[in-house]
C-alpha positions as CSV (number, residue, x, y, z in Angstrom):
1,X,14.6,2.2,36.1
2,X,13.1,1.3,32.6
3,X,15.5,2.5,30.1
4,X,14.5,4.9,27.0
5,X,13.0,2.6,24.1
6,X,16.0,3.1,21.1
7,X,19.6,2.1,21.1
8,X,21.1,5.2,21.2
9,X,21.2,5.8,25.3
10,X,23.6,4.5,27.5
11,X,22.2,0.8,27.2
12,X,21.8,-0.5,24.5
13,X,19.6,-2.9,23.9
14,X,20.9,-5.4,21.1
15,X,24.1,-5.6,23.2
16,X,22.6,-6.4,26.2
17,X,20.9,-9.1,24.9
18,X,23.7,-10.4,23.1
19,X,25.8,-10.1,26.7
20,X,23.3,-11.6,28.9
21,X,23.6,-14.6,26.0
22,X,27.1,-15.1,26.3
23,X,27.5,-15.3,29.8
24,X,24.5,-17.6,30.8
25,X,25.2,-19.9,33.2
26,X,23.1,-22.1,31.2
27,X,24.2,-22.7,27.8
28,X,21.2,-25.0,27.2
29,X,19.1,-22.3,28.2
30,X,20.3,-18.9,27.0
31,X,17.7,-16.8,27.8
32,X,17.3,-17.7,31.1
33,X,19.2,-14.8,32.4
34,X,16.6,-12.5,30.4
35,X,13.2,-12.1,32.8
36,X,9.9,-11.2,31.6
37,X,7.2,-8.8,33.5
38,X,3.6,-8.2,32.3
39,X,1.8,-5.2,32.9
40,X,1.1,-6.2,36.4
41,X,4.8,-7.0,37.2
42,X,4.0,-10.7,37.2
43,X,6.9,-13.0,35.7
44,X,6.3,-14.7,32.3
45,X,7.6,-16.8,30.5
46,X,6.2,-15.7,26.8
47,X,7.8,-12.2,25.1
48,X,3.9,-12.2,23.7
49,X,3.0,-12.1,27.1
50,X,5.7,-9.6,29.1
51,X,5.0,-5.8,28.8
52,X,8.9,-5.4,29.7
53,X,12.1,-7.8,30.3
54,X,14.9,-6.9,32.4
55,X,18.4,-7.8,31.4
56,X,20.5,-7.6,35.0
57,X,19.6,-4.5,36.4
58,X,18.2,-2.8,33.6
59,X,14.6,-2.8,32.2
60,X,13.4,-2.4,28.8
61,X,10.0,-2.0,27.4
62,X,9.4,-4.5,24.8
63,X,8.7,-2.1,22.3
64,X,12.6,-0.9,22.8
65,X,14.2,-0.7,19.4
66,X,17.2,-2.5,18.7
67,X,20.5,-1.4,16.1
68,X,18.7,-4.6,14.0
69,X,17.7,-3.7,10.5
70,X,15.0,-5.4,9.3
71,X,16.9,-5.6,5.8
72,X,20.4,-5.8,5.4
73,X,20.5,-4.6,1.8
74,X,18.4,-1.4,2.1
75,X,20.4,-1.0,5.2
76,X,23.7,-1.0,3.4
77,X,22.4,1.4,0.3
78,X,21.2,3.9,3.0
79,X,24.6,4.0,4.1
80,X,26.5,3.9,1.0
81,X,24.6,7.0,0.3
82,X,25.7,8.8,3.6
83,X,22.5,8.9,5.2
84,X,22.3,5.9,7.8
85,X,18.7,5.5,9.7
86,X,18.4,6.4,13.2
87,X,16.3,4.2,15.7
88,X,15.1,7.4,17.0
89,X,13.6,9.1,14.1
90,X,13.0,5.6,12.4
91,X,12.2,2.5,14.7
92,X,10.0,1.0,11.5
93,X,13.7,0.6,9.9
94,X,14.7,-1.7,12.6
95,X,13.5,-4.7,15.0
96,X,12.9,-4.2,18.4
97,X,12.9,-6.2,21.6
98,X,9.9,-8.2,21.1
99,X,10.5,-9.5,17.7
100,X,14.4,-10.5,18.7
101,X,12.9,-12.3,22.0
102,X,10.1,-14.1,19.7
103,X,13.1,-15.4,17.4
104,X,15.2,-16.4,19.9
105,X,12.3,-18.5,21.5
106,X,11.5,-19.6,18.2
107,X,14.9,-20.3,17.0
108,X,13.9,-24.4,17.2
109,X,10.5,-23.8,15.8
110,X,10.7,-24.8,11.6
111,X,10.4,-21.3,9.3
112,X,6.7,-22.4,8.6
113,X,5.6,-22.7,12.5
114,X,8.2,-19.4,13.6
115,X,6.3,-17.6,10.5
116,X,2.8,-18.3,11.7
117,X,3.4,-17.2,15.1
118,X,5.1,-13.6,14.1
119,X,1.9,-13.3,11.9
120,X,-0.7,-13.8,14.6
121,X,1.1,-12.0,17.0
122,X,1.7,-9.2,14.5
123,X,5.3,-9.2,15.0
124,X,7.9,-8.2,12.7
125,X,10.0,-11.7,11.4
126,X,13.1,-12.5,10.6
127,X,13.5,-13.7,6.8
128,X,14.0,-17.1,6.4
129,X,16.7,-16.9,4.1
130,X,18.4,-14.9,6.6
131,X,17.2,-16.4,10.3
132,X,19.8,-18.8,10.6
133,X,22.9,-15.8,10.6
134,X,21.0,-13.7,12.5
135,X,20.5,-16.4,15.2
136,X,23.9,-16.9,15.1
137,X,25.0,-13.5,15.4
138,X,22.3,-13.0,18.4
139,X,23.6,-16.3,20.1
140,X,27.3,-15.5,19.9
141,X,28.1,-17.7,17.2
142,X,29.6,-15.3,14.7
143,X,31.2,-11.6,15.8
144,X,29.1,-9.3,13.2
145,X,25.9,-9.4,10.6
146,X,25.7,-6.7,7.6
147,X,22.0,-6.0,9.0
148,X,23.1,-4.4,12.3
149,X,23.9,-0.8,12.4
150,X,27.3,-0.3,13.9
151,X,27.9,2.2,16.8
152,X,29.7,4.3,14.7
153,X,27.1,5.2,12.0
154,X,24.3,5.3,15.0
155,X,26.8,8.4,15.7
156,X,26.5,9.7,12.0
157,X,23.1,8.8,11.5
158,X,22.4,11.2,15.0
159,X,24.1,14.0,13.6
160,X,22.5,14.0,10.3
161,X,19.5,13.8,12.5
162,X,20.1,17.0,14.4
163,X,21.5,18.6,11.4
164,X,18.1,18.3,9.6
165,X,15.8,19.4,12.6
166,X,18.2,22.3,13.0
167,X,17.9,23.8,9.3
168,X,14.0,22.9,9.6
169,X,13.6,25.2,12.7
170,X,16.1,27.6,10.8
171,X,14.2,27.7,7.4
172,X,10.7,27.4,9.8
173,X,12.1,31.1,11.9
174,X,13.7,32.4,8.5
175,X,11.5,35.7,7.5
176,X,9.5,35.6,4.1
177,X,10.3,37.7,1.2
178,X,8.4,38.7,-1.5
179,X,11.2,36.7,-3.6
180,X,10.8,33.9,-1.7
181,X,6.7,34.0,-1.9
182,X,7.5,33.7,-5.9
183,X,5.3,36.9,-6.4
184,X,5.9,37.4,-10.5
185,X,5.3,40.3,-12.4
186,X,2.3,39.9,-14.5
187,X,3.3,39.0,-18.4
188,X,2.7,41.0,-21.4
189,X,1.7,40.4,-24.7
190,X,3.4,42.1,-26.9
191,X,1.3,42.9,-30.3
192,X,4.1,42.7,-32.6
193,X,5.3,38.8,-31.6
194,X,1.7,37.7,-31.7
195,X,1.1,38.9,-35.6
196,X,4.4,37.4,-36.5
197,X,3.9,34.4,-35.0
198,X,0.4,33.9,-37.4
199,X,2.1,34.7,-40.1
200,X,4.8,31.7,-39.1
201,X,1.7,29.3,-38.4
202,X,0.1,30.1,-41.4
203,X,2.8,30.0,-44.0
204,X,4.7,27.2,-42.8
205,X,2.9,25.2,-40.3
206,X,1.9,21.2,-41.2
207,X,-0.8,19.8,-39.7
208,X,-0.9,15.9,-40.2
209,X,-4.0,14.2,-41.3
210,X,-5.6,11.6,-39.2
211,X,-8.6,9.7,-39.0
212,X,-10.4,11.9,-36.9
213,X,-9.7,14.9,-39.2
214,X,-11.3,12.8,-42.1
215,X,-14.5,11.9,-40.1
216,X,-14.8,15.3,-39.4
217,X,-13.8,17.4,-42.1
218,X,-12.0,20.4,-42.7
219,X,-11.5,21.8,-38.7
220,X,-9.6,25.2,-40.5
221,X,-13.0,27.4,-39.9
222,X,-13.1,26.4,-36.4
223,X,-9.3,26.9,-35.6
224,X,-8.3,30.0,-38.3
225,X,-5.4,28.0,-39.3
226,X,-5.0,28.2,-43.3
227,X,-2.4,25.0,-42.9
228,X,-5.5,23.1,-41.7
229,X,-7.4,23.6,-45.0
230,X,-4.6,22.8,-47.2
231,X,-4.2,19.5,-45.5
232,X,-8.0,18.0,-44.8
233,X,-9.1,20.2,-48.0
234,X,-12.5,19.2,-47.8
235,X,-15.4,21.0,-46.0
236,X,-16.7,20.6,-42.3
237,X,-19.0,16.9,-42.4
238,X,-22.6,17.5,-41.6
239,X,-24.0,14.1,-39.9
240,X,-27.7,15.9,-39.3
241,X,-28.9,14.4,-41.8
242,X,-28.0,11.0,-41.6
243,X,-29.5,10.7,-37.3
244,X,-32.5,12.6,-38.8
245,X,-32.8,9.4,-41.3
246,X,-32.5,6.8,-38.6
247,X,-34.0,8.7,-35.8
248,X,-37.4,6.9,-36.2
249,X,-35.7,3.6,-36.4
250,X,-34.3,4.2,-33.3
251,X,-37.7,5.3,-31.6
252,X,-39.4,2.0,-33.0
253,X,-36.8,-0.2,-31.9
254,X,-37.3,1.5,-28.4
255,X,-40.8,1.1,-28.1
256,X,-40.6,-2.5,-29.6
257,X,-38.2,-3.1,-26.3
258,X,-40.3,-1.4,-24.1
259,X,-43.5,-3.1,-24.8
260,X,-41.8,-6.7,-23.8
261,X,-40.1,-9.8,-25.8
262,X,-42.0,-11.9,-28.2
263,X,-43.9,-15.2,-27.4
264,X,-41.1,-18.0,-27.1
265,X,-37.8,-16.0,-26.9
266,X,-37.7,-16.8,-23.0
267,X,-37.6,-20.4,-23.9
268,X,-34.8,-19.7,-26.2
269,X,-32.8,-17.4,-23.8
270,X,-32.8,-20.4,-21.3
271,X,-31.4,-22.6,-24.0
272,X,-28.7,-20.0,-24.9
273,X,-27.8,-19.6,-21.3
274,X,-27.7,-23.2,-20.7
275,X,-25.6,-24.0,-23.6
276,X,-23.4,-21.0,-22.5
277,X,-23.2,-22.0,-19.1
278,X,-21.6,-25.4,-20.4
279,X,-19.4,-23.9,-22.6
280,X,-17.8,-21.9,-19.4
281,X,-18.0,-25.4,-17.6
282,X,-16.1,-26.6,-20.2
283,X,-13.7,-24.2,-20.6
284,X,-12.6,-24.2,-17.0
285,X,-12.4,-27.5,-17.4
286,X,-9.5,-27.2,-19.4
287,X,-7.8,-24.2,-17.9
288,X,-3.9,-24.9,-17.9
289,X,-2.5,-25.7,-14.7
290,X,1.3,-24.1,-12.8
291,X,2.3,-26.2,-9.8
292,X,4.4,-24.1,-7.5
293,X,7.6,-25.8,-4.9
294,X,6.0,-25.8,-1.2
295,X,9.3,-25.5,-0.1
296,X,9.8,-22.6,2.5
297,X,12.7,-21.4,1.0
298,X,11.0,-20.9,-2.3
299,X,10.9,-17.4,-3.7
300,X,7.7,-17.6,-5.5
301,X,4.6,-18.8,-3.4
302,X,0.6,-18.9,-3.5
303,X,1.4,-15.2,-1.5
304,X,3.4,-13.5,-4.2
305,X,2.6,-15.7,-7.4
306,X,-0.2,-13.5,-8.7
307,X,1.2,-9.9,-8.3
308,X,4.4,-11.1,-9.2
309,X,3.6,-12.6,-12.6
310,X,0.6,-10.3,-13.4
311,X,2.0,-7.1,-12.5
312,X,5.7,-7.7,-13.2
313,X,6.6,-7.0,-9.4
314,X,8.2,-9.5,-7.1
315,X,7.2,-9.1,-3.3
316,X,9.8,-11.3,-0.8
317,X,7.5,-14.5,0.4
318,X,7.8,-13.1,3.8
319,X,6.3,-9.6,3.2
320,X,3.1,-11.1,1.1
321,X,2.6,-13.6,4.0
322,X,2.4,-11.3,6.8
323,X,0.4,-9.2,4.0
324,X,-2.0,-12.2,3.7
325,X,-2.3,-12.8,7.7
326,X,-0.9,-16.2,7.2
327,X,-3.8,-17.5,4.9
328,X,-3.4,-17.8,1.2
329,X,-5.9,-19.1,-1.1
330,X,-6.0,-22.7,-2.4
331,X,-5.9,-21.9,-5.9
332,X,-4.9,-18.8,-7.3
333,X,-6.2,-17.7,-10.8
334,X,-3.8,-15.9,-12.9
335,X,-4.6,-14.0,-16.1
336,X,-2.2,-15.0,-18.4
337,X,-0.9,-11.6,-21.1
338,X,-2.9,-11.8,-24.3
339,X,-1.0,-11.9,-27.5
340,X,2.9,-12.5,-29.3
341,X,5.0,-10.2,-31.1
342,X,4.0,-12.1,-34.0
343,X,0.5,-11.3,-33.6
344,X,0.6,-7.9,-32.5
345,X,0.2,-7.9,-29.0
346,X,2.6,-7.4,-26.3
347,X,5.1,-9.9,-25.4
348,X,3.6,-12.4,-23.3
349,X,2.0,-15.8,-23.6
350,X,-0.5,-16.1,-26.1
351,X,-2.8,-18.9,-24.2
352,X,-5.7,-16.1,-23.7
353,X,-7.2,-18.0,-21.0
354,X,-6.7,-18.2,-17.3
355,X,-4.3,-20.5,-15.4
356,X,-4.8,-22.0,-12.4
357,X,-1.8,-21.7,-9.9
358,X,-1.3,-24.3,-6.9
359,X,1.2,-25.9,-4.7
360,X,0.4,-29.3,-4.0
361,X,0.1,-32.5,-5.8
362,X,-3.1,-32.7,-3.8
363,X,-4.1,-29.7,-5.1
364,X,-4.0,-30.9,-8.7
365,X,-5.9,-34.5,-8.3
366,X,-8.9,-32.1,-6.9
367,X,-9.5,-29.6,-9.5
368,X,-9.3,-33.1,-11.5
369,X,-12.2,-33.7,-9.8
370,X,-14.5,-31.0,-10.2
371,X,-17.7,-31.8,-11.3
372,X,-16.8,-29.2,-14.7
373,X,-14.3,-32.1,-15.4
374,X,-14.7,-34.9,-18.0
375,X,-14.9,-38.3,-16.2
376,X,-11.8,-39.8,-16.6
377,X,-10.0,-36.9,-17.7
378,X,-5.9,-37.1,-16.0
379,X,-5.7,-33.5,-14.5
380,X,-2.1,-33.7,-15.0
381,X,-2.6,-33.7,-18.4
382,X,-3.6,-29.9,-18.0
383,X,0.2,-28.6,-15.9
384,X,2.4,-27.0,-18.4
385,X,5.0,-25.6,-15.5
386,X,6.4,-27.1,-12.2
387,X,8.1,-24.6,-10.4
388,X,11.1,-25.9,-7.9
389,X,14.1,-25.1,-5.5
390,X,16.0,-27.8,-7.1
391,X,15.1,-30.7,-4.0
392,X,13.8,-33.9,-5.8
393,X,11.8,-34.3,-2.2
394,X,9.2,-32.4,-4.0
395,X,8.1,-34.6,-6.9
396,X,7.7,-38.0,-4.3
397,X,4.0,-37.4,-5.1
398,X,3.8,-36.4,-8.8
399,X,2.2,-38.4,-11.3
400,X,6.1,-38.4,-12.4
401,X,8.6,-38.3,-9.6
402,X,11.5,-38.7,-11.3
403,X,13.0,-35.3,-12.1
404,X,14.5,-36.4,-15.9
405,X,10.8,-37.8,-16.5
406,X,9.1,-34.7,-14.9
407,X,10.3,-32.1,-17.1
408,X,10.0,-34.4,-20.4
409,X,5.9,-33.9,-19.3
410,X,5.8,-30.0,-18.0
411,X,8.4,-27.1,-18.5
412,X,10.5,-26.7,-15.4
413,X,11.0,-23.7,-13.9
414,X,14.2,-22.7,-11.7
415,X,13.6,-19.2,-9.6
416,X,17.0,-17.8,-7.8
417,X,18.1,-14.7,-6.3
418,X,20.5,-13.3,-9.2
419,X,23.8,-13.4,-6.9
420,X,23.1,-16.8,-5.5
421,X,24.8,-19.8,-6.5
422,X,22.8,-22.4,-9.2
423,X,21.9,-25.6,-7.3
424,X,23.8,-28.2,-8.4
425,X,20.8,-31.0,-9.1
426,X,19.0,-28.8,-11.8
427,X,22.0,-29.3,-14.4
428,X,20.7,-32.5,-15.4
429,X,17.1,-31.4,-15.2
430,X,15.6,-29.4,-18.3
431,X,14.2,-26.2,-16.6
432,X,14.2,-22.9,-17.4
433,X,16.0,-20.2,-15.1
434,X,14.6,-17.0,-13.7
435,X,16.9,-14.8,-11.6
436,X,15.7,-12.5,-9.6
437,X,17.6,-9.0,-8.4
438,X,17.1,-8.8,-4.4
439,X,16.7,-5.2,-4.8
440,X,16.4,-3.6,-8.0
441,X,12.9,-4.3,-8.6
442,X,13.0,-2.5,-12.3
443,X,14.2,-5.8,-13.3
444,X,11.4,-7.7,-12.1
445,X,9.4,-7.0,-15.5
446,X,12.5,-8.5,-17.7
447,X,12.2,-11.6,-15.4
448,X,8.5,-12.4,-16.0
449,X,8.6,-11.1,-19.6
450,X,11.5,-13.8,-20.1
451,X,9.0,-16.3,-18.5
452,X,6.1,-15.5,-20.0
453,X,7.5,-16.2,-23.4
454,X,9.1,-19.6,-22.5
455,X,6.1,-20.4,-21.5
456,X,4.4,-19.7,-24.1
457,X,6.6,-21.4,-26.8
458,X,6.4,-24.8,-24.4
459,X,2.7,-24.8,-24.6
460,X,2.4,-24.3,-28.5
461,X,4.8,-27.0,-29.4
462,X,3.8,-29.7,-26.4
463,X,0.3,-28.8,-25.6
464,X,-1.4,-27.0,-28.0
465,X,-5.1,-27.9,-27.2
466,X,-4.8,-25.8,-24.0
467,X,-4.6,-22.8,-26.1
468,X,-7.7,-20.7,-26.8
């Protein structure tokens, strides 16, 4: 008998998987207890594979959903705010038996590998910062994890549920009123408020001035308001005659362009172009250069790099990979924000030209090498920001690979969850910290702002020629 696919009948499923764990005969094997059928009923030995798995003598589709949120903080506001998610009404909210198999067969693989696989298979992952506690938690290891709804609130959360369908049907059976269709009496104008109220406008109304209104004139003829005269004081501006004067210069210049360019101004478009064309050669040549941590722990990758310092939003690594299908881009281009408060643009840094966003050393020895490069030229010469997690593994193959000697050449740049402990190695290493909230994401802007402008003071004082 194939049990219902949630975790609200009699079996559920997390703890029956979490059971058939702890009493394996085979600790070196823990799933071994767990078989797995495909559509013919043929054993398997991949969840990818298996249609169902049966856990003694009970048999779950692999679609089943389990008590697992798939985060543990929206999980805990949802019930803070006394309306806990069912797996009935909402199986997106949680994991189901497919994705905790795949983790558990997984749970050797390294994040990077486990990732990949969840992508391709288009199964729901576990985050990395996270995997580790919930493998222990599925595995026995620890008694409870903050992402699993309790057995209680799967209680609460079905009541609320059949307290909501019950006042739908209610308010869907309730009869319809004429109050209730918001039929309104049709308004009417009373004479007497609408004289009094012109008199108002007109004696004490002020209508400010702008540029418009001096373009155009006097607008009081058109509107009937006597305030509008007093202010533009001058009469409505006529323009005919001015287009009437350039009209035939207009014509001419058409039917000069329509007849075709003179003798010799191809020749000197292709010179312009070519010129142009090395002036854009040289001036990616020179775009400044971000080198991001490849770490897999790292908050900020080549998934999430763009939107999150373009748009101000930060979008967990995990989410943009699966987003991305597991491929991201070599280089990423970011627009950098145009302008200082000094110079009457929003806050931002002022470079005015694109940067070039990668995460390798490699990475930065082959835009080096482009042919838009000057021969010779040190591409490290052009990264104004390392980003890093605070291992020194990372730098082995920097042109600097000493931390101290690293951030003397680029600004460093620090990136931690706001609640999170700093790592210990970055207080001798000058780098600049951005902390990030793990859920209120109106902070995200004040992050990247506070970025944006370090970055921008680093640059004028050690690199100014990569300024446009």
């Amino acid at each position: 008998m194939v049990a219902a696919a949630s975790s609200s009948g009699a079996t559920d499923a997390l703890d029956l998987i979490r059971t058939s764990i702890r009493n394996a005969a085979n600790q070196s094997d823990p799933l071994a207890s767990i078989q797995l059928f495909d559509d013919q009923s043929t054993p398997v030995t991949s969840i990818l594979q298996a249609s169902t798995l049966r856990i003694g003598d009970v048999s779950l589709g692999k679609t089943a959903t389990t008590r697992l949120a798939r985060s543990r903080d929206e999980l805990a506001a949802r019930l803070s705010s006394g309306n806990p998610p069912h797996p009935d009404t909402e199986p997106s909210f949680f994991y189901d038996c497919e994705a905790v198999i795949l983790a558990l067969q997984a749970r050797d693989e390294r994040p990077g590998a486990y990732l990949a696989q969840a992508a391709t298979a288009k199964v729901a992952s576990f985050p990395t910062l996270d995997r580790a506690a919930i493998l222990d938690y599925l595995l026995g290891k620890r008694d409870d994890w903050a992402g699993v709804l309790k057995l209680s609130d799967l209680s609460a959360a079905a009541s609320v549920a059949t307290g909501t369908s019950t006042l739908a049907s209610a308010s869907a059976q309730a009869p319809i009123t004429a109050d209730a269709q918001g039929i309104k009496r049709p308004y009417k104008v009373n004479a007497q408020d609408v004289e009094y109220v012109k008199r108002v406008k007109a004696q004490y109304e002020v209508v400010l001035r702008t540029r418009n209104d001096a373009l155009r004139g006097n607008i009081a003829g058109l509107t009937g308001g006597a305030a509008v005269s007093r202010v533009a004081g001058s009469k409505v501006a006529d323009f005919e005659s001015f287009r009437r004067a350039f009209s035939a210069k207009v014509e001419a210049a058409r039917r000069l362009a329509g007849k075709g360019a003179p003798p010799g101004s191809a020749q000197q478009a292709a010179r312009s172009g070519v010129s142009a064309s090395g002036q854009v050669r040289k001036q990616r040549a020179q775009d400044p250069i971000v080198v991001l941590s490849s770490s897999p722990t790292s908050l900020l990758n080549m998934f999430n790099i763009k939107q999150f310092l373009e748009e101000g939003i930060f979008v967990p690594p995990e989410e943009a990979r699966q987003r991305a299908r597991g491929v991201a881009d070599l280089v990423v281009s970011i627009t950098s924000r145009g302008g200082t408060a000094t110079q009457g643009g929003s806050t931002g840094v002022g470079i005015g030209r694109r940067i070039l966003v990668v995460d390798s050393a490699e990475a930065v020895t082959r835009l080096g090498g482009s042919s838009a490069s000057a021969p010779g030229a040190d591409p490290w010469s052009r990264v104004i920001a390392v980003f890093t997690t605070g291992q020194a593994w990372q730098f082995k193959t920097y042109r600097w690979s000493e931390p101290r000697e690293l951030f003397k050449n680029v600004m460093g740049v620090y990136v931690r969850w706001h609640n999170d402990p700093q790592n210990p190695n970055i207080r001798d290493w000058n780098v600049v910290e951005v902390q990030v909230d793990r859920t209120k994401r109106h902070t995200d802007k004040q992050a990247v702002s506070h970025f944006w402008r370090q970055l921008e003071s680093w640059t004028q004082r050690r690199k100014p020629h990569l300024i446009a």
